[in-house]
KOLPAMI-115903 format. One line per 8 residues: number of its first residue (from 1); for each residue x negated, y negated, z of N, C-alpha, C, CB. Coordinates in nm, 3 decimals, decimal comma. Glycine has a CB too. Layout:
NUM) X Y Z X Y Z X Y Z X Y Z; ...
This chain:
1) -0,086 0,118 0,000 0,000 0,000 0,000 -0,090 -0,124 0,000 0,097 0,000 0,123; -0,066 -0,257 -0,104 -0,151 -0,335 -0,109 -0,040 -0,476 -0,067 -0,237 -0,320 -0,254; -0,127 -0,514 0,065 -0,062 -0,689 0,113 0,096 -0,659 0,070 -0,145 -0,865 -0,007; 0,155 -0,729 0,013 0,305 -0,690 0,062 0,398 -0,579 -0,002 0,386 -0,809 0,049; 0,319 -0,542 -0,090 0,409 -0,492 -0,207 0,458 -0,326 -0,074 0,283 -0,450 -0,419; 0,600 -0,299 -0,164 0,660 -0,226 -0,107 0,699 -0,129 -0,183 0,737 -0,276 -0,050; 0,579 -0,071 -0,292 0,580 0,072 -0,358 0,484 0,161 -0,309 0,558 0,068 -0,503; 0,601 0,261 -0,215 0,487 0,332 -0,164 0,591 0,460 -0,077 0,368 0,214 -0,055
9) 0,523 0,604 -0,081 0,638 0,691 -0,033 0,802 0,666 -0,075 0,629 0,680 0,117; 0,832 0,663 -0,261 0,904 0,667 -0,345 1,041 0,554 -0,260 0,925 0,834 -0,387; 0,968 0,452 -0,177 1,070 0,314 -0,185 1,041 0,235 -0,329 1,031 0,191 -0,042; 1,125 0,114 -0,368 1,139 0,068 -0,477 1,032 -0,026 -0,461 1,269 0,026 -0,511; 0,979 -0,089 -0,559 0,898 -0,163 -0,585 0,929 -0,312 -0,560 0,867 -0,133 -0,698; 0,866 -0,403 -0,497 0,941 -0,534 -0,503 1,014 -0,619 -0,574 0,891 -0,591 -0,486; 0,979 -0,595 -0,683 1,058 -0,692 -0,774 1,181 -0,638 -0,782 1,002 -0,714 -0,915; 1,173 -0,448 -0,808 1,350 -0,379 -0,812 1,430 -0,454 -0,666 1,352 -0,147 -0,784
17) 1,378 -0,478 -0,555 1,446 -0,483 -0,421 1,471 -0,646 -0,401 1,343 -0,409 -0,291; 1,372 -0,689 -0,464 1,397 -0,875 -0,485 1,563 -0,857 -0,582 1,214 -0,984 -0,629; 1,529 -0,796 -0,732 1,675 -0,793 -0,759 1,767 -0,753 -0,734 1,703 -0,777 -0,821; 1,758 -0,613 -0,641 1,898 -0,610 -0,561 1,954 -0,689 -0,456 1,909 -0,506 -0,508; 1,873 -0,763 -0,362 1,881 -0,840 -0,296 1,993 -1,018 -0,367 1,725 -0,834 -0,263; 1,927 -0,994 -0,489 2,000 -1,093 -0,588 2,115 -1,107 -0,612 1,974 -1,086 -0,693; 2,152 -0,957 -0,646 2,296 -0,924 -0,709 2,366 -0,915 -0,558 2,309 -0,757 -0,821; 2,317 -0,869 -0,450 2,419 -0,885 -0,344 2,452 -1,052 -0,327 2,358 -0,813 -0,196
25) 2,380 -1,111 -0,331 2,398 -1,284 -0,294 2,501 -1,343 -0,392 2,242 -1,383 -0,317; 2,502 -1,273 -0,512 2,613 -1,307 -0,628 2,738 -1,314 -0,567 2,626 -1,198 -0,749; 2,775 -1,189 -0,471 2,904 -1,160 -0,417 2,952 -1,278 -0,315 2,898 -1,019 -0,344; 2,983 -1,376 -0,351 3,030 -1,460 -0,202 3,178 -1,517 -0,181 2,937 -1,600 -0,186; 3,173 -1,421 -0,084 3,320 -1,503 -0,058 3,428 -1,377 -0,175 3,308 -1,733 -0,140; 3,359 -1,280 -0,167 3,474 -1,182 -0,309 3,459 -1,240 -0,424 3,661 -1,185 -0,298; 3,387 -1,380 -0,463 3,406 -1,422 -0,597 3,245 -1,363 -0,677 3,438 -1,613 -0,596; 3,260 -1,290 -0,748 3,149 -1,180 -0,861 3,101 -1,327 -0,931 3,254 -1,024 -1,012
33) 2,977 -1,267 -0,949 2,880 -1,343 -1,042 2,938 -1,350 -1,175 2,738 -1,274 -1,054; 2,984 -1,451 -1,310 3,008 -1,419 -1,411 2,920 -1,334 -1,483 3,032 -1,510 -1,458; 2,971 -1,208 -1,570 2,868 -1,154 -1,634 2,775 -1,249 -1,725 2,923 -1,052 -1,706; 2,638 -1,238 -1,758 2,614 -1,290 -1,850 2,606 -1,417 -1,823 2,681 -1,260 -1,933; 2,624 -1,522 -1,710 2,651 -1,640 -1,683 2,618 -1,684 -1,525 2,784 -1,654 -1,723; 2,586 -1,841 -1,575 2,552 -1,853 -1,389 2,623 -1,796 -1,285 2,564 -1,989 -1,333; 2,611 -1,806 -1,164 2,655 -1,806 -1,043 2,807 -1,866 -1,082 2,556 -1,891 -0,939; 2,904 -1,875 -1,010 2,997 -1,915 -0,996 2,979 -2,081 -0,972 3,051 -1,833 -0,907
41) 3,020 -2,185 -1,007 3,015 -2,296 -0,897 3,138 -2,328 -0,815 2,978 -2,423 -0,958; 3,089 -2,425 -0,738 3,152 -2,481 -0,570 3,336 -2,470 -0,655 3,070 -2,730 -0,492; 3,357 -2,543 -0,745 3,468 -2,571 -0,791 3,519 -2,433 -0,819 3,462 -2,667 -0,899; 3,469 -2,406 -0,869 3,567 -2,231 -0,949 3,564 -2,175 -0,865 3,511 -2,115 -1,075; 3,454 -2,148 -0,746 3,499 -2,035 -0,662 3,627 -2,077 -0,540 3,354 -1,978 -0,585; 3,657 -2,286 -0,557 3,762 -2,305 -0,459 3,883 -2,250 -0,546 3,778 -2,467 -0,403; 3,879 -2,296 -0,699 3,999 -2,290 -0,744 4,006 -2,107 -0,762 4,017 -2,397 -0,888; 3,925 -2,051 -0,757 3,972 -1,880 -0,714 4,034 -1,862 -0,614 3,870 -1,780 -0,686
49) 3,938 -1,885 -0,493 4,036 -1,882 -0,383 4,211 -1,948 -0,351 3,954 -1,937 -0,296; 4,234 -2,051 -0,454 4,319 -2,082 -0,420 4,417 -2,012 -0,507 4,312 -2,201 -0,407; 4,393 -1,971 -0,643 4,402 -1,912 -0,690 4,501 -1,767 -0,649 4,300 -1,928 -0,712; 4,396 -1,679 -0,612 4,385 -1,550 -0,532 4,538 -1,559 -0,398 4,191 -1,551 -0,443; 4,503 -1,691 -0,343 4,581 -1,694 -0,227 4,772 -1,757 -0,289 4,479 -1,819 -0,102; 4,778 -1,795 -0,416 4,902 -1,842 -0,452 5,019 -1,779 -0,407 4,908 -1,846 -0,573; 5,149 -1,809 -0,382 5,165 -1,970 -0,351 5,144 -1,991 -0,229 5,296 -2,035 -0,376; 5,015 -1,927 -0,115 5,019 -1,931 -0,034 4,952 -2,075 -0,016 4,990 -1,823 0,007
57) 4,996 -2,218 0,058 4,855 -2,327 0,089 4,745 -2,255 0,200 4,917 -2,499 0,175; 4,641 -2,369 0,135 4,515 -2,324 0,217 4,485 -2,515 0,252 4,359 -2,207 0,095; 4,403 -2,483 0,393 4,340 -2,615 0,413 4,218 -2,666 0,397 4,352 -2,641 0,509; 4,173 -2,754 0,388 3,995 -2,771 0,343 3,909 -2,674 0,439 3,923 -2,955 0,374; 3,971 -2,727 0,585 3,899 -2,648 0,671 3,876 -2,531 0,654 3,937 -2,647 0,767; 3,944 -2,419 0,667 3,996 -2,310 0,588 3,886 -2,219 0,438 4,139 -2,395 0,527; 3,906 -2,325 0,364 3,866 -2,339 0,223 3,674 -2,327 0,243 3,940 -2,516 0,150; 3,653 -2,423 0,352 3,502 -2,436 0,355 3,435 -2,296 0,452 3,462 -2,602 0,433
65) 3,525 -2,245 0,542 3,518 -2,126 0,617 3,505 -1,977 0,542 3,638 -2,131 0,698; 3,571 -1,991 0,471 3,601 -1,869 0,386 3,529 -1,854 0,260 3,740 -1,865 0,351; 3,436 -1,947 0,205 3,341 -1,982 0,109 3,218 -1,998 0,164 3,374 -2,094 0,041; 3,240 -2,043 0,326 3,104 -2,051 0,378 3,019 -2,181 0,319 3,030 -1,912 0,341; 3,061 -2,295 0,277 3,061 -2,415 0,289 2,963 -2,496 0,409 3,192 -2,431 0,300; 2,910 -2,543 0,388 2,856 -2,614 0,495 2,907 -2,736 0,521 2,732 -2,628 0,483; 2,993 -2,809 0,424 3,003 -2,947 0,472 3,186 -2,935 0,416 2,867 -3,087 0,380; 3,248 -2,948 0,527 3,394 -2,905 0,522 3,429 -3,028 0,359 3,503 -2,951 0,721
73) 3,362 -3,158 0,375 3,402 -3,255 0,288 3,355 -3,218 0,150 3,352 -3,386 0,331; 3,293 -3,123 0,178 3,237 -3,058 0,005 3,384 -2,988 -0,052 3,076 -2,892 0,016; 3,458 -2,910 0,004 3,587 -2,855 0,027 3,678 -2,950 0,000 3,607 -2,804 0,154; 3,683 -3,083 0,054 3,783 -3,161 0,045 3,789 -3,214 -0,070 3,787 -3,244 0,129; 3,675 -3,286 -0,116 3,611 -3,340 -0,252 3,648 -3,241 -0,387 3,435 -3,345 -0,232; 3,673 -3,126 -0,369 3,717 -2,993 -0,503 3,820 -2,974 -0,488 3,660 -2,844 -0,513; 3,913 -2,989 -0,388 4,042 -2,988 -0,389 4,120 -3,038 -0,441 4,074 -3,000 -0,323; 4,076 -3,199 -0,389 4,126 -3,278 -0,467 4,102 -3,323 -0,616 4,118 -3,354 -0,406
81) 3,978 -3,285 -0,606 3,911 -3,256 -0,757 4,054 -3,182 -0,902 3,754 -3,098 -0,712; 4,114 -3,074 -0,807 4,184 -2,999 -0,868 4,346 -3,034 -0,828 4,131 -2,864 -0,838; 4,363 -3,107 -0,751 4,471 -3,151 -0,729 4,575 -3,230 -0,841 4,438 -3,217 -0,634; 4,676 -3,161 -0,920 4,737 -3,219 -1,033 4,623 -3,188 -1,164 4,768 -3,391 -0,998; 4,589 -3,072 -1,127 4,583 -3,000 -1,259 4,637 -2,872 -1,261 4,454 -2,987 -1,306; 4,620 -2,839 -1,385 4,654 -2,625 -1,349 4,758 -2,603 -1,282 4,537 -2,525 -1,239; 4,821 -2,670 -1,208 4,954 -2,631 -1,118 4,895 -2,641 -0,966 5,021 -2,456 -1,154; 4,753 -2,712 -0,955 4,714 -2,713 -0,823 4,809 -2,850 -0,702 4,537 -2,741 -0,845
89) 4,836 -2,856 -0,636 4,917 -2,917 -0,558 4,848 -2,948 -0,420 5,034 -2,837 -0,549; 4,817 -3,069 -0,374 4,779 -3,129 -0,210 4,917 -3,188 -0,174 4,639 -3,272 -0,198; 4,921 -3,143 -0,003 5,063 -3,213 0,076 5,040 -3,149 0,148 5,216 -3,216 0,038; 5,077 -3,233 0,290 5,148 -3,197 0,402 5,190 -3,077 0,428 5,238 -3,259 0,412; 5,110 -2,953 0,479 5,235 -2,839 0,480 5,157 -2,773 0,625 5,252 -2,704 0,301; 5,194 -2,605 0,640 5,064 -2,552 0,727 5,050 -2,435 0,617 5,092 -2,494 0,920; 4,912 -2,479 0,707 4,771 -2,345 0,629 4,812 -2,230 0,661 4,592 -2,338 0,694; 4,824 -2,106 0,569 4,844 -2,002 0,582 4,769 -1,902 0,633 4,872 -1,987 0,505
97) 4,639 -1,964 0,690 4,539 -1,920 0,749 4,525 -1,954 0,857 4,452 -1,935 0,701; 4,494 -2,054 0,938 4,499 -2,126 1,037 4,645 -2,158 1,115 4,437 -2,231 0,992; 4,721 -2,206 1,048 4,869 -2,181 1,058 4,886 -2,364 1,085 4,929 -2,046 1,209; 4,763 -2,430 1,092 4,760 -2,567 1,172 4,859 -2,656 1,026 4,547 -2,640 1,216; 4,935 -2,753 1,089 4,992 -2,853 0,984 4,889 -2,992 0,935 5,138 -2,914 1,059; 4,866 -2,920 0,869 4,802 -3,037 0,742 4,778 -3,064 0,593 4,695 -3,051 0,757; 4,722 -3,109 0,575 4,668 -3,146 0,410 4,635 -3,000 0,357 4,504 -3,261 0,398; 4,712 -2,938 0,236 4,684 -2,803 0,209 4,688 -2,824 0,070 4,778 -2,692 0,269
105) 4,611 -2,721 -0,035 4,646 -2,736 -0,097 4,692 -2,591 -0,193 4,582 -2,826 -0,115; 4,789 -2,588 -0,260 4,821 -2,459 -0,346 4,818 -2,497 -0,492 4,969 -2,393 -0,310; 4,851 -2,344 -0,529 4,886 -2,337 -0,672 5,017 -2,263 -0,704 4,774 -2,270 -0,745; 5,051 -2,317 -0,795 5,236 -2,259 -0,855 5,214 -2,208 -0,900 5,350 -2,310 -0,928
């Protein structure tokens, strides 16, 4: 075995275990890597989730939890992003997750 490499007693070689390590990180949040195509971004994987969850509302809070988000306002900012398009909808309701009454947003 030489300094880090990790081919040795028929484990995989680093680079095979760097790329599996890869393809697991693709998976976030249930939303799959596009074949053939970047990563998912921040936007498509909210409008999946909201998507996925129809006509159930979801709240930013919620939205940034379940995506694993770091900055809840990154969440808020794509919501509304998508708000009055596609059939996406923001209002007053409760989160179907949290159950708390606020700013949610769905899809029809």
């Amino acid at each position: 075995m030489h300094g880090g490499d990790i081919e040795d007693e028929g484990r995989p070689d680093r680079a095979r275990a760097l790329r599996l390590l890869a393809r697991k990180s693709d998976w976030h949040a249930g939303m799959p890597r596009r074949f053939g195509r970047d990563p998912m971004t921040v936007l498509e994987n909210v409008s999946a989730l909201i998507t996925r969850l129809s006509p159930s509302p979801i709240c930013d809070d919620c939205v940034a939890e379940k995506l694993n988000l770091t900055v809840r306002q990154h969440a808020n900012h794509k919501t509304r992003e998508l708000a009055g398009t596609n059939g996406f909808e923001r209002r007053r309701d409760i989160c179907s997750i949290c159950y708390g009454e606020k700013l949610v947003t769905r899809r029809n």
